[in-house]
C-alpha positions, 0 to 999 in steps of 0.5 A: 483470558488470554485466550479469548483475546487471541481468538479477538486478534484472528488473522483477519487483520494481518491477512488484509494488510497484505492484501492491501499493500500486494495491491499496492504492489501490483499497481505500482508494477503495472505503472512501471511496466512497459503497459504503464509507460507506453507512450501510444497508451498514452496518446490513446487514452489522453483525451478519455475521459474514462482513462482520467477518471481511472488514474485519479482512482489509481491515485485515491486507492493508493493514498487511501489504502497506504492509510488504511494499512497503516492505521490496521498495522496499529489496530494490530500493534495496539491488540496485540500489547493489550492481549500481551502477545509477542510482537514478532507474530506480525514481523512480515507485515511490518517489512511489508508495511515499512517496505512499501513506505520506503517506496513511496518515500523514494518514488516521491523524492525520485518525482522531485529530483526530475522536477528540479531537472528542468 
């Protein structure tokens, strides 16, 4: 039994929430890149409506995926008790996971720091 429910679990699981919170990564790097805070960038792209339609997705994606992941981590906490594994096998996705919630936290408090600046 406990090995048919460790076949269950698989690494498919683990392997997209990295994928998900690397995308994560990788866009909040590009914005935060001299790409992303370019100001000619900016005024180029202000008036397209292309450039509006592909920072909302940005925004979606990011909610979505921070969501997705999330909900996975869980799906991977709940098989893993109910197959009673060791919880320390998904202790990288967790930091991952946990890391890319304190970013979001601080980003989010930086954003509001600025707006109560004036």
């Amino acid at each position: 039994m406990g090995t048919a429910n460790s076949h269950s679990i698989g690494r498919r699981d683990p392997t997209l929430l990295r994928v998900l919170i690397g995308i994560n990564f990788a866009i909040l790097l590009i914005m935060i890149s001299p790409v992303g805070t370019s100001r000619e960038f900016y005024k180029a792209t202000r008036n397209s409506a292309f450039a509006d339609e592909v920072f909302r997705s940005i925004q979606v994606w990011v909610v979505a995926s921070t969501l997705i992941a999330t909900i996975l981590f869980g799906r991977i906490l709940w098989k893993l008790r109910r197959a009673a594994l060791a919880i320390a096998a998904v202790r990288f996705e967790a930091i991952l996971l946990l890391a890319w919630w304190l970013t979001l936290l601080l980003l989010g408090a930086y954003g509001f720091m600025l707006g109560m600046g004036g």
